[in-house]
C-alpha positions, 0 to 999 in steps of 0.5 A: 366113924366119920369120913372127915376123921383123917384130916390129911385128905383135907390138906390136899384140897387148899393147893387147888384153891390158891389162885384165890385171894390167898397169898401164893407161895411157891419155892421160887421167889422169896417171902419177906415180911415188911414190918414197922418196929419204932418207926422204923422199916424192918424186912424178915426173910421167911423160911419156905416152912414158916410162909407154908403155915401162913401165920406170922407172929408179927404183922406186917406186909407180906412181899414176894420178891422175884427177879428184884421185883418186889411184889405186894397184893393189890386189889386191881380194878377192871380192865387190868391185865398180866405182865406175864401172861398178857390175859385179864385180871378177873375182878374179885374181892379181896386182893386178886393181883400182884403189883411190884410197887417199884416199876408197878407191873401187874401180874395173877398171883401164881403168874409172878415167877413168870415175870421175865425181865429184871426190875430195874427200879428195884429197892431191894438193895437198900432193904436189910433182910434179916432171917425171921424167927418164930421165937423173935420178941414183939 
């Protein structure tokens, strides 16, 4: 039989990898999913469940939201450094970092939930969150 056959031993393996350009998600800051239905915004919160499969029916923005910041990846150029832990981005491909498009500050994706001041530009109360469903129509 081939070794690969218990397909668990595998799974252990992606945590390691998820400082890469993968979305980072973690039980402490919240997932929403910004998508444009008819010309209008709309934001679905995503069950820590749903978010660890990764996949989505629907397309959209994925946002991580901590201490009302609103973070989305971003591919940042050289010279970027973390709000939170001060050290530099590493230049890579795809999307290395984590910016809150409100008040703009940088992090490393698995540094966010380290952020520790409140955004105070923050356009989370005017966002209308509803529960995502997996079942929701297009």
């Amino acid at each position: 039989g081939s070794f690969l056959s218990d397909s668990s031993s595998l799974s252990g393996m992606s945590a390691i990898s998820n400082f890469s350009t993968k979305t980072f998600i973690t039980e402490e800051s919240s997932l929403v999913l910004e998508t444009l239905e008819d010309g209008r915004h709309h934001h679905y919160l995503i069950p820590i469940q749903v978010a660890k499969r990764g996949r989505f029916k629907k397309k959209g923005t994925k946002l991580h939201v901590y201490m009302d910041h609103i973070f989305i990846a971003q591919h940042m150029k050289v010279g970027s450094s973390c709000s939170a832990c001060k050290r530099g981005i590493p230049l890579r491909m795809g999307k290395q970092a984590y910016v809150c498009r409100d008040c703009g500050i940088i992090t490393h994706k698995p540094c966010h939930i380290k952020v520790e001041t409140h955004c105070l530009q923050t356009s989370l109360p005017s966002m209308e969150l509803e529960c995502y469903n997996e079942d929701m129509k297009k």
